[in-house]
N, C-alpha and C positions, 0 to 999 in steps of 0.2 A: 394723705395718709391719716389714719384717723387715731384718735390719742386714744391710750391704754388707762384702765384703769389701776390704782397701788394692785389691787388683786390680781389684776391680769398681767400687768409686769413684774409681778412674783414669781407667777408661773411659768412666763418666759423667760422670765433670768434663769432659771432649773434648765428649761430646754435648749435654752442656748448653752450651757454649761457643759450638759450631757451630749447637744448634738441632735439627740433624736431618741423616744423612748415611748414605753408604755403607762400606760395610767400608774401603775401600783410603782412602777421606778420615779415616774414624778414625785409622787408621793412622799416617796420614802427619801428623797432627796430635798423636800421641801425642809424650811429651817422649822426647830420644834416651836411652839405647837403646833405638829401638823393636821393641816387639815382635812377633813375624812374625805374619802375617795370620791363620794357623789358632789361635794361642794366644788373638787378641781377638776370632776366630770361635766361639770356645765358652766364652767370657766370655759374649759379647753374647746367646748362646741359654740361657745361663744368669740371667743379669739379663731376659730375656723370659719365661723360666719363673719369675722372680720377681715377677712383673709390674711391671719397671721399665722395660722399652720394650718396644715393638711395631713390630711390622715390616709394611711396605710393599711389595709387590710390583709394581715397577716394572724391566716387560720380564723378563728372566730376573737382574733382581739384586732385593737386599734392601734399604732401603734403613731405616737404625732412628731410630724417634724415642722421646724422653723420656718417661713418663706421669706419672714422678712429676718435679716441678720440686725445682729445687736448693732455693728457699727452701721448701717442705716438707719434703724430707730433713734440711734443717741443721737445721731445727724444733725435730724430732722426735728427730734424734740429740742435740743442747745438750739439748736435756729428759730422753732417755734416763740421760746423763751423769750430770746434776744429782742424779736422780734415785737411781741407782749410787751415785753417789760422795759427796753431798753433802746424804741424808738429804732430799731436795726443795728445800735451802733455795738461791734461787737468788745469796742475801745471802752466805751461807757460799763459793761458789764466784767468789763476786768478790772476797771479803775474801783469798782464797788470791792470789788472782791480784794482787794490790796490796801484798800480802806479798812476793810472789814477784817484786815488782818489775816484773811483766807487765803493767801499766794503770797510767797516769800518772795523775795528779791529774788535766792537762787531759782525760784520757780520761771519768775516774769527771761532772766537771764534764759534759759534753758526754753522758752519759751523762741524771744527774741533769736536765737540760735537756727531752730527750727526754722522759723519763718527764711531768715537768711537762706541756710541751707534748697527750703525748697522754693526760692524765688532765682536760683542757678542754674 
């Protein structure tokens, strides 16, 4: 899967938010300052030629939805990451993060928890 640019996973944060929408509803959902409709017009035909969304012809407008979903992106990019920075090990990238004061106890706990849970 091929990695997203900050501007292009702007725009697909909106879309995923929304679900599925037209140019001027991206827009207007985009956080301020937003930016003008031909800049997230050739984002969005960029992210299509990515194969992140497809587009809908409805009447003479476009109308774009997702293909790939957020929790498959996040997936793939935390793995991506892990992988970059962190030798595979997915131990080493939490031990950083609990270092870094970024994950609480209750966090790792609730964490810990989970794993349990789905190793049943």
């Amino acid at each position: 899967m091929k990695r997203l640019t900050k501007a292009e996973e702007q725009i697909m944060m909106v879309l995923w938010g929304l679900g599925s929408g037209f140019l001027m509803e991206l827009v207007e959902a985009m956080p301020k300052p937003q930016p003008h409709k031909n800049t997230v017009a050739t984002i969005l035909k960029i992210l299509v030629e990515k194969e992140f969304v497809r587009i809908e012809t409805v009447g003479r407008f476009h109308k774009y939805h997702p293909t790939v979903s957020k929790d498959v992106y996040s997936t793939r990019t935390l793995t991506s990451v892990v992988k970059d920075y962190f030798e595979g090990s997915f131990s080493s990238a939490v031990s950083l993060l609990v270092e870094k004061k970024k994950m609480s106890i209750e966090d790792l706990e609730l964490l810990l928890k989970q794993l349990k849970n789905n190793a049943k």
